[in-house]
Each structure stands twice: as C-alpha cells, then as structure tokens.
C-alpha positions as CSV (number, residue, x, y, z in Angstrom):
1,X,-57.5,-139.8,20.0
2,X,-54.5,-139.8,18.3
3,X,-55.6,-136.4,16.3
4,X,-56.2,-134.6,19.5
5,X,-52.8,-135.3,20.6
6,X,-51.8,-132.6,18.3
7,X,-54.7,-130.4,18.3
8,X,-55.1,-130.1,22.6
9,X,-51.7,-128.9,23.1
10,X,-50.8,-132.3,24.9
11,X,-47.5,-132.6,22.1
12,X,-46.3,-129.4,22.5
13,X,-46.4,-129.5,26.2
14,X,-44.3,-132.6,25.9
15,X,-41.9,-131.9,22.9
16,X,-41.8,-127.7,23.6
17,X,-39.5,-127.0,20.5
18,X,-41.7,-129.3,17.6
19,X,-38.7,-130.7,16.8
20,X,-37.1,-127.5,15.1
21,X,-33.3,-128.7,15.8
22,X,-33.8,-131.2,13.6
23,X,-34.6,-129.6,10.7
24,X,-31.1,-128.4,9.6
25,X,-29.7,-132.2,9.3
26,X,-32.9,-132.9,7.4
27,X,-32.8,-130.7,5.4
28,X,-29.3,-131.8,4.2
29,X,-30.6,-135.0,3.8
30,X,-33.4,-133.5,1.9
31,X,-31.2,-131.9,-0.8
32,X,-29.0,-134.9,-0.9
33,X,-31.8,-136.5,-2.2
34,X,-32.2,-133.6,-5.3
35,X,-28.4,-134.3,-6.2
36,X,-28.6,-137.8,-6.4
37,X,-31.5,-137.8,-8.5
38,X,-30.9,-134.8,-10.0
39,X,-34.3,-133.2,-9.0
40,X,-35.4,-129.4,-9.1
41,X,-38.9,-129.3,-7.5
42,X,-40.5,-125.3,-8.4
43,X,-43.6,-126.1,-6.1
44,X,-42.8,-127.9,-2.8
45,X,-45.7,-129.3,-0.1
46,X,-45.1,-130.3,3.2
47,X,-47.5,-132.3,5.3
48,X,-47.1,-132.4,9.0
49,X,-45.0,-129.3,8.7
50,X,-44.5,-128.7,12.1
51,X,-43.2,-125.0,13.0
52,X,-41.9,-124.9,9.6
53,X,-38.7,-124.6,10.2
54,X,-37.6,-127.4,7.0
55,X,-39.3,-125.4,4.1
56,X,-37.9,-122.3,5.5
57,X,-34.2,-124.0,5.0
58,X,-35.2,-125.6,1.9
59,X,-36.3,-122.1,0.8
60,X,-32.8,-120.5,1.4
61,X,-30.9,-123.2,-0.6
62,X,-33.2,-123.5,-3.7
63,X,-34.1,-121.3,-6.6
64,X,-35.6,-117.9,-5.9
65,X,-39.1,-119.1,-7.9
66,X,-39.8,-122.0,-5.5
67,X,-43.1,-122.0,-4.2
68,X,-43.7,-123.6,-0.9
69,X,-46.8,-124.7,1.1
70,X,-47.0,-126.5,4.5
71,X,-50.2,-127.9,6.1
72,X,-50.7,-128.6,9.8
73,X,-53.2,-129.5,12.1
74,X,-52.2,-127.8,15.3
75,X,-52.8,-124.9,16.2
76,X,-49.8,-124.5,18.3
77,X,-47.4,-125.5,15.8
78,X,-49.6,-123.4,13.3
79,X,-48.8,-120.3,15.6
80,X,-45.2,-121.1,15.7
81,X,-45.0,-121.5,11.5
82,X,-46.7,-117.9,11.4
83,X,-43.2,-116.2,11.5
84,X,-41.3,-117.8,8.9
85,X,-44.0,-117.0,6.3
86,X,-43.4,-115.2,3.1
87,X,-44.7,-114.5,-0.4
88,X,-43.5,-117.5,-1.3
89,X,-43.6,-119.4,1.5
90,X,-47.3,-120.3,3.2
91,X,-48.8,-122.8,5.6
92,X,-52.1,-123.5,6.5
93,X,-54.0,-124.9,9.1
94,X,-55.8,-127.7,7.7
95,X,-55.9,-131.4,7.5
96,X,-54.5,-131.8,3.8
97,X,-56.4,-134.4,2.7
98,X,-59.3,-132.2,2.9
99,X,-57.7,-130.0,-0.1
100,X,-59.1,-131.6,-3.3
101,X,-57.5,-129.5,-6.1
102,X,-54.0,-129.0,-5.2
103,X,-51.2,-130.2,-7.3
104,X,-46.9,-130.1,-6.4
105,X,-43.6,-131.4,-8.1
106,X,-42.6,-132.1,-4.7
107,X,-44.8,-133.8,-1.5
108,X,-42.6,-133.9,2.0
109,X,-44.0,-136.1,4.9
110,X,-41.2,-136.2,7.4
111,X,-41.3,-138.6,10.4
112,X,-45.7,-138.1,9.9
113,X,-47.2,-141.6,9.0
114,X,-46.0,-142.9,12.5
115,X,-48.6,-140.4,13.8
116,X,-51.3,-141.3,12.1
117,X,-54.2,-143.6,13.0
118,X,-54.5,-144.5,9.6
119,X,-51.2,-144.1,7.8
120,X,-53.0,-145.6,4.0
121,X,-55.2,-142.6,3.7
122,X,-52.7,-140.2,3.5
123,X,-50.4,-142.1,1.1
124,X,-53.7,-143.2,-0.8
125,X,-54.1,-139.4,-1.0
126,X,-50.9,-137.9,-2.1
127,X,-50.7,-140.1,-4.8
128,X,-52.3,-138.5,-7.2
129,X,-51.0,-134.6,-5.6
130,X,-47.5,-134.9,-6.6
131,X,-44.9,-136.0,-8.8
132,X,-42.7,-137.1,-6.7
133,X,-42.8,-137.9,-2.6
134,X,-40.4,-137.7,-0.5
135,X,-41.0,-139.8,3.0
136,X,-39.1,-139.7,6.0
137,X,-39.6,-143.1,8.4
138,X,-38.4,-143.1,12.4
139,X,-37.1,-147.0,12.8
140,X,-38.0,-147.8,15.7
141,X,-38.3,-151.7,15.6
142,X,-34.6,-153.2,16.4
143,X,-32.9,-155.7,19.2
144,X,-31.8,-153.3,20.5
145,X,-35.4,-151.1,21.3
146,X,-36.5,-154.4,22.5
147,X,-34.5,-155.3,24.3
148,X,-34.7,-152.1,26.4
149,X,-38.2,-151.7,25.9
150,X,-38.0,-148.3,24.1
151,X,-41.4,-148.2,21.6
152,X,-42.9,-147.6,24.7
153,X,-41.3,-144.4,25.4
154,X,-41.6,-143.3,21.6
155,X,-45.0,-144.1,22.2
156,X,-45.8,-141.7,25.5
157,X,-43.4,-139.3,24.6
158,X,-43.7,-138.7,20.3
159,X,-46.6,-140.2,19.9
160,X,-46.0,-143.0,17.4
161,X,-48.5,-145.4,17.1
162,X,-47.1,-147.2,14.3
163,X,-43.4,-148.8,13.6
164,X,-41.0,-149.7,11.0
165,X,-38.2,-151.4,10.0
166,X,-36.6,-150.7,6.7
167,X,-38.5,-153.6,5.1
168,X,-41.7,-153.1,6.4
169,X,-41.8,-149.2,4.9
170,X,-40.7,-150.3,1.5
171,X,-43.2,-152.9,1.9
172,X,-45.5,-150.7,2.7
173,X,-45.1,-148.4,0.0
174,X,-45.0,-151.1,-2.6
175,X,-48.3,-152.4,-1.5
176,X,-49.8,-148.9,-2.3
177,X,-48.2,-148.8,-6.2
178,X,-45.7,-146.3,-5.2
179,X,-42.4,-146.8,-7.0
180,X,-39.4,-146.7,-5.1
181,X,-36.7,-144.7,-7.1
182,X,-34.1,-144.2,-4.3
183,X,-33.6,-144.5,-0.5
184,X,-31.1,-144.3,1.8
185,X,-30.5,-144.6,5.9
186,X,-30.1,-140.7,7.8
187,X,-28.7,-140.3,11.2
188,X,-29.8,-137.1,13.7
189,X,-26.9,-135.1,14.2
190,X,-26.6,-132.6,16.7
191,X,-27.4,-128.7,15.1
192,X,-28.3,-126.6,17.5
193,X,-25.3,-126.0,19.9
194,X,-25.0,-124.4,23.2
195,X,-24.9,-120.8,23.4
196,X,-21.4,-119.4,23.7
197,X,-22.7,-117.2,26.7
198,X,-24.1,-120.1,28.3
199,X,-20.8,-122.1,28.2
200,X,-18.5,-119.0,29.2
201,X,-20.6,-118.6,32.7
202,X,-21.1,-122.0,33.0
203,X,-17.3,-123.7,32.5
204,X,-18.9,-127.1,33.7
205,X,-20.8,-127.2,30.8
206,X,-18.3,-126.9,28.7
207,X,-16.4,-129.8,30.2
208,X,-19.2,-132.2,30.6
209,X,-20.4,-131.4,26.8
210,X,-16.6,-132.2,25.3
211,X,-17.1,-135.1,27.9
212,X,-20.2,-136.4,26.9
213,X,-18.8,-136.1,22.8
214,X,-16.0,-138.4,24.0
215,X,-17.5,-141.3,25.7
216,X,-20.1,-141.3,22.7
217,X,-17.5,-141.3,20.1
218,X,-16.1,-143.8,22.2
219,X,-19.6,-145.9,22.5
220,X,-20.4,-145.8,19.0
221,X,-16.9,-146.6,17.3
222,X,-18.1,-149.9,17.1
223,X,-21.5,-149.6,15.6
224,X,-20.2,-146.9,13.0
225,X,-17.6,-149.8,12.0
226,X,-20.2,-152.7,11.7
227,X,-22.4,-149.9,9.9
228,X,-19.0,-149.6,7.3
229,X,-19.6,-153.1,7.0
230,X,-22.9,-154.0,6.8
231,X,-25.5,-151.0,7.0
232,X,-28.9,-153.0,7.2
233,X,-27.4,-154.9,10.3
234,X,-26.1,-152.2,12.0
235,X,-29.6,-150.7,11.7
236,X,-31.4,-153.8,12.3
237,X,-29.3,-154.2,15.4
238,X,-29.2,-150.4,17.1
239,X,-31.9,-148.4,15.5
240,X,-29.9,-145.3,15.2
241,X,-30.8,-144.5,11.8
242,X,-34.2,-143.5,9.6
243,X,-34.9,-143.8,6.4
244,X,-35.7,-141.3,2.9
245,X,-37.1,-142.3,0.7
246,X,-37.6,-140.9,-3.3
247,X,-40.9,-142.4,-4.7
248,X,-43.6,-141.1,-7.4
C-alpha cells in the first residue's frame, strides 16, 4: 500500500511540486558535507530521486567528469526528471534494489526511508553499492509534534510511515554495521521566492510576505537561542531540524 502511494499518482496529487524547492538548501547541505570531510565523489546515485532536481544542482557545482544516476519509482515524478537529463546525468524508472551490478562512490537517500514499508532492505542493500552514503532523516518525533498531534498530518499528507529522532536513526544505522563518520542537524530554508511580477500587481503580497518574515523571526528568536545553547534540546523540543548523515 505504501508503494502505490507513489506509483497511482495519489502523492503527486497531494505534494504537486515533488518537493523541488527544497532541493537548493539541500543541496548546500549536501556539499557541506564534501568540505567537511573533504569528499570528491566521480559517480553519484540517488534513490528516491524525485523530479531530480538535487543531482541536477549537484551537477552544476561539481567536476565536469561526474557521473550521476537517479532511480525512481513513479512514474509521475519519472516524467518530471525527464528534462533535466544529460549525458551525464540519467534516471531510471526502477525500484533500485532490483539493480544487482551497480557500483558508486557516492549513494544519496534524501528524506526516503520514512517512505518505506521496510526501511532495512534498502539500507541492507546499499551497503555493499557504495562507498560512502549519504542519508537524509525528517525528525518528526518531538514535544512539540505531540503535543499538537502533527505525525498524523506527516502521515496523510507525505506519507511517512516511519519516525525518528536523532538517536533512533543513528541507532538505526548502527544496528545495520554502518559506520557513522559525520552528521549534523539541517533546517529548510525558504528558496524559491515569489515572483517579482506577482508581488508588483499584487502589493498585499508583498506586505503580508515581509509580515509573515517578521512575526517568524520574532517566534523563533527564542528557539534559534536555545539551539546556540544546546542543539539536541532545541531539536528534541521543536522538531524544526533533520538530520545528514556521512556513513560507509
């Protein structure tokens, strides 16, 4: 049930973009990552690629020989990955466990394992695929999702099916044989802004959005100075972070 999710259409109906705007502030993340581990990946995978949109960014800010694949299992995010293919950038529409001779320096699953019925089989199987692995976890478990009864809604609307702390993903990972070589909270900024066009004919929008900046500037001075202070409470408390995590 949780396959066909993807495969029917049902996601895209509810999540229309795949999640694209993200991609720039991961992908910052992402090459963060290389620098502090001082990592240069020539062949780069990426299951769950969505509409591709992170291996086409990765592609523009790493060396010209780079070789990237990405693997998906819908067909509607399949269609949308068909335009930012190159020669040396390919996706496929296939489960990726079902490739059995495939190698990479370099194996992305970004915000994926939540996803999965079975989130073991795919870390069983990358294992031996990659060098490294590079895994991005949504943490949805903290007071402050409880308290306002939030998995739900990441439930109905993104599909997860499984949550994590911090802890619980490391522990996770540990229980596999993975070695942990670095990892680090990441926080969703926003990329994609407004159209100028939109904002001109619109002045309202304009005011509301420098609004809106305000009061949550305002709202989250607080938890950005406990986070200062204390980074696994703040997260443990508010949940507005994920994690990245380096392992091999």
């Amino acid at each position: 049930m949780a396959k066909d999710l993807y495969t029917s259409g049902a996601y895209l109906e509810k999540n229309p973009t795949w999640h694209v705007d993200e991609s720039p502030w991961k992908v910052k993340e992402i090459m963060r990552m290389f620098q502090r581990q001082s990592i240069a990946p020539k062949t780069i995978c990426e299951v769950g690629c969505g509409a591709g949109e992170v291996l086409r960014l990765l592609q523009m800010r790493l060396d010209s020989k780079c070789i990237f694949s990405g693997y998906e299992i819908s067909p509607q995010a399949f269609e949308l990955s068909k335009s930012r293919e190159n020669d040396r950038l390919h996706f496929k529409l296939q489960d990726f466990m079902e490739e059995k001779s495939v190698y990479f320096d370099l194996i992305l699953v970004l915000d994926v394992l939540e996803h999965m019925e079975n989130p073991y089989d795919l870390l069983r199987d990358i294992k031996l695929k990659s060098q490294y692995k590079i895994i991005h976890f949504p943490l949805d478990i903290s007071v402050k999702s409880v308290l306002r009864d939030q998995i739900v809604t990441y439930r109905e609307q993104f599909g997860h099916i499984h949550y994590f702390t911090k802890s619980i993903a490391l522990r996770m990972l540990e229980e596999m044989g993975y070695e942990v070589l670095d990892c680090f909270y990441t926080y969703a900024t926003e990329t994609i802004p407004l159209p100028w066009n939109a904002i001109k004919s619109n002045p309202r929008i304009l005011v509301r959005k420098i609004l809106g900046k305000i009061k949550r500037g305002l709202l989250r001075a607080p938890i950005k100075l406990l986070y200062a202070i204390n980074q696994d409470l703040a997260e443990r408390l508010f949940g507005e972070w994920r994690l990245l995590i380096l392992a091999r």
